[in-house]
C-alpha positions in Angstrom: -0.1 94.7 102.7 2.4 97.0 104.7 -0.2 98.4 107.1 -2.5 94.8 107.2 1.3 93.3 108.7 1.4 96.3 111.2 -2.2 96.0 112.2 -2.1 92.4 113.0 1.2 93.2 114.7 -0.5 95.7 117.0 -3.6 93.7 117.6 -1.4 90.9 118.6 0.4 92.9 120.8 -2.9 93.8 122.1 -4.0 90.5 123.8 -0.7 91.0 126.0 -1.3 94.1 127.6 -3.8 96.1 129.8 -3.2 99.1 127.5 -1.8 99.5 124.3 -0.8 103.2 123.6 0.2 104.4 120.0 0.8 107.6 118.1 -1.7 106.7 115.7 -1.4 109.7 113.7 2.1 109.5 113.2 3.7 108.1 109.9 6.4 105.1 110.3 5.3 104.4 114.1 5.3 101.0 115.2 6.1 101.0 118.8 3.8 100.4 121.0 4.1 101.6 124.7 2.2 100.5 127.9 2.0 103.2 129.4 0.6 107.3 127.7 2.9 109.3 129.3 6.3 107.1 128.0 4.7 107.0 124.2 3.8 111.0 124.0 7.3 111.7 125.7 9.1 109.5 123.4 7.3 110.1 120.5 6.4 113.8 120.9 2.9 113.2 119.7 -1.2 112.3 121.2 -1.5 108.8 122.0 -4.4 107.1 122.2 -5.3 103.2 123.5 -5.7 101.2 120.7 -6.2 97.9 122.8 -8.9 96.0 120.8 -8.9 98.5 117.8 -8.2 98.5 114.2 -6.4 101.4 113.8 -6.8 100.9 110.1 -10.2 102.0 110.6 -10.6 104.5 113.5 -10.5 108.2 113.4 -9.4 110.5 115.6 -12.5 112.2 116.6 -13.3 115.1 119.3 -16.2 113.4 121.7 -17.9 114.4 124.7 -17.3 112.1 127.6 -17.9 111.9 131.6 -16.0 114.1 133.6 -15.6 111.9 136.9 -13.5 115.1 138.9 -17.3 116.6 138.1 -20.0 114.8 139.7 -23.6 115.6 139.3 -25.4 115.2 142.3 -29.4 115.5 143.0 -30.6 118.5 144.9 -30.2 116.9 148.4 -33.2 117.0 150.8 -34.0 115.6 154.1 -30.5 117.4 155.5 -29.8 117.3 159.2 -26.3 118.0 161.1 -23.8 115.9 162.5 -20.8 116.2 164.2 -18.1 114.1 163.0 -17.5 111.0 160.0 -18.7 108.6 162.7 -21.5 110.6 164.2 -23.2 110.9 160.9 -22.8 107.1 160.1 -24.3 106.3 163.1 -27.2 108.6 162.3 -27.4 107.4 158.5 -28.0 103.9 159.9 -30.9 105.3 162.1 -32.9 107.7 159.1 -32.1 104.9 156.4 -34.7 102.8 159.2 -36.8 105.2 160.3 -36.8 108.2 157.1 -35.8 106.2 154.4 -34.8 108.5 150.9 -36.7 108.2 148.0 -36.5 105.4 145.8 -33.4 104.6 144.0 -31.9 107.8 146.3 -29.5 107.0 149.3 -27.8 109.4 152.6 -24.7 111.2 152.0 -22.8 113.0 154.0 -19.7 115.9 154.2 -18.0 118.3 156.0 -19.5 121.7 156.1 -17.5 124.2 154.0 -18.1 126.9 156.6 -19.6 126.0 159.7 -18.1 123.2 161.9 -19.6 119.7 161.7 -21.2 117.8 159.0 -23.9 117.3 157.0 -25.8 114.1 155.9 -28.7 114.1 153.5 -30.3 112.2 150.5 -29.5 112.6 147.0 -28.2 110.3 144.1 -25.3 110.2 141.1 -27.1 111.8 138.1 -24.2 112.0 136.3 -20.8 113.7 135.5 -20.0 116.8 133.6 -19.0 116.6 129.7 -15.7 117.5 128.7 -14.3 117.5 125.4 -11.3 114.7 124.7 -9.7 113.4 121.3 -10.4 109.7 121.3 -10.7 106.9 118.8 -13.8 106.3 116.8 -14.7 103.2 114.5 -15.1 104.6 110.6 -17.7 101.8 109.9 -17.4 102.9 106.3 -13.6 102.4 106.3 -14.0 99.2 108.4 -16.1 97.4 105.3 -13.7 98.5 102.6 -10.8 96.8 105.3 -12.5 93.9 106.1 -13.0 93.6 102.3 -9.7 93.5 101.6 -8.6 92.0 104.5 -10.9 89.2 103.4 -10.0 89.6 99.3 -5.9 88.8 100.8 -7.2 86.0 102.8 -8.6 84.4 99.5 -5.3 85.2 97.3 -3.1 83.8 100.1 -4.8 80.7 100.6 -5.4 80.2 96.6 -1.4 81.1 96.4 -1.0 78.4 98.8 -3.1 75.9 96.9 -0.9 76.5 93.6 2.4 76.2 95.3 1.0 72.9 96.2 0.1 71.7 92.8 3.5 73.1 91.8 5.7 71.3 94.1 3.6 68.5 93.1 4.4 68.9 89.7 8.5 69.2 90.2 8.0 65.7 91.8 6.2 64.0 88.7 9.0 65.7 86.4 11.5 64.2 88.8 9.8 60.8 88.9 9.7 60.8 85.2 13.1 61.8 84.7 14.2 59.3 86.9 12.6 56.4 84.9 14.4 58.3 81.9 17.5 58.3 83.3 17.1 54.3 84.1 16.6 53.7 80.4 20.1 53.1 77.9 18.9 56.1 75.4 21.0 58.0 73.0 21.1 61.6 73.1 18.9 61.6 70.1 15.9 59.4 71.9 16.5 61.7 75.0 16.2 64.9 72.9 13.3 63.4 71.2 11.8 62.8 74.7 12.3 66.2 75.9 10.8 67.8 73.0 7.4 65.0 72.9 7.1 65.7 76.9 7.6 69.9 77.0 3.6 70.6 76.7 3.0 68.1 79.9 6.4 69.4 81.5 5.1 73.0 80.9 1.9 72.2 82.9 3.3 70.6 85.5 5.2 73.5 86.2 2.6 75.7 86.8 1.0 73.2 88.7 -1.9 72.7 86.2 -1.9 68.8 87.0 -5.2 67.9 85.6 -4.8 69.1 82.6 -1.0 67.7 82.6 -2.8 64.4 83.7 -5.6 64.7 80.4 -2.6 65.0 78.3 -0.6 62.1 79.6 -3.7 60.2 78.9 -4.1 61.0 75.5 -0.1 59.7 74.8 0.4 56.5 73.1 3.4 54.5 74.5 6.2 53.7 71.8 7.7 51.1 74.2 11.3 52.6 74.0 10.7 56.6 75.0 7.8 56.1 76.6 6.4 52.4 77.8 3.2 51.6 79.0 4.1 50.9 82.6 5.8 54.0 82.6 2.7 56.0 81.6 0.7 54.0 84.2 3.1 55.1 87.0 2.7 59.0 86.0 -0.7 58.3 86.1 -1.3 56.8 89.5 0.7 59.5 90.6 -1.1 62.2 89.2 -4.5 60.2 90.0 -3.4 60.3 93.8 -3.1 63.7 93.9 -6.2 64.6 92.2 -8.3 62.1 94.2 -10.9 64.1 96.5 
């Protein structure tokens, strides 16, 4: 329940920031920073973004992802020189008429590393380097057990919910009937006797079992002193109201 409160508090948190950075492999850390450098320094541990995650049910996994420092360009081809930024513009704009670069392929161009000038040519992103990072992954095997009980709590607290009801419903029906008690001129003896004929119906209302409280007013037969008839068809429409669909 502890960690299903935290979670929801963290993926509340979540709709309200860009990033959401948290120690998730910390015990007792509930803080949640915007920004990795102020978590790690202040909780002298990895952080990782957990906007949009469970962290119930993500690991900390080593994963291969895109180096962008580490381009991977396409063997470039159709080179020719130029001598500054704007010269080789000018001359893209003319070959990207006249020599066009393969499909999908488009001019590039950048200052020599030894000679003076530039160079433009024709190649393409391929990709990026891999380099190794710790990031979050989704455990889709803890995920079903979490969403299981995530879902298993959502039942008890609504059925909770629903007995409460009947509960509180049944402290009013005790009251009501007390109150037409207590409107009655009856000897200790008659209210004793009362108390003791109404304990199995007082019992049920209680625990908020009103039908079956409800069956077993029913089944009473009014003495017409204790009990009279219009006082058992008052506890009745009562309970009958509640039970109505």
């Amino acid at each position: 329940m502890k960690l299903l409160i935290i979670a929801i508090s963290l993926l509340t948190l979540n709709a309200f920031a860009v990033e959401n950075w948290f120690p998730v492999s910390k015990s007792g850390a509930k803080t949640v920073y915007m920004k990795k450098a102020d978590c790690e320094a202040t909780e002298g541990q990895a952080c990782f973004d957990i906007t949009g995650k469970d962290i119930r049910y993500h690991d900390i996994q080593t994963v291969q992802v895109d180096d962008e420092t580490n381009p991977i360009w396409k063997a470039p081809y159709k080179s020719a020189s130029c001598d500054d930024q704007e010269d080789c513009m000018a001359k893209i704009a003319t070959a990207t008429q006249d020599d066009p670069c393969d499909s999908g392929d488009t001019y590039k161009s950048e200052k020599n590393a030894v000679l003076p000038g530039y160079t433009y040519y024709c190649t393409k992103l391929e990709g990026y380097a891999q380099i190794n990072v710790q990031s979050l992954v989704e455990n889709s095997t803890n995920k079903a057990a979490v969403e299981a009980a995530d879902a298993a709590e959502t039942t008890l607290n609504s059925q909770l919910a629903a007995k409460y009801k009947d509960m509180a419903f049944g402290k009013r029906v005790i009251a009501l009937f007390t109150l037409k008690s207590d409107a009655k001129s009856l000897s200790s003896t008659q209210r004793a006797q009362l108390a003791n004929d109404f304990e199995t119906i007082k019992r049920l209302l209680e625990a908020g079992s009103i039908q079956a409280a409800r069956d077993t007013m029913a089944s009473i037969t009014p003495d017409g002193t204790l009990v009279t008839a219009q006082d058992k068809t008052d506890v009745l429409a009562e309970l009958d109201s509640y039970l109505a669909p």
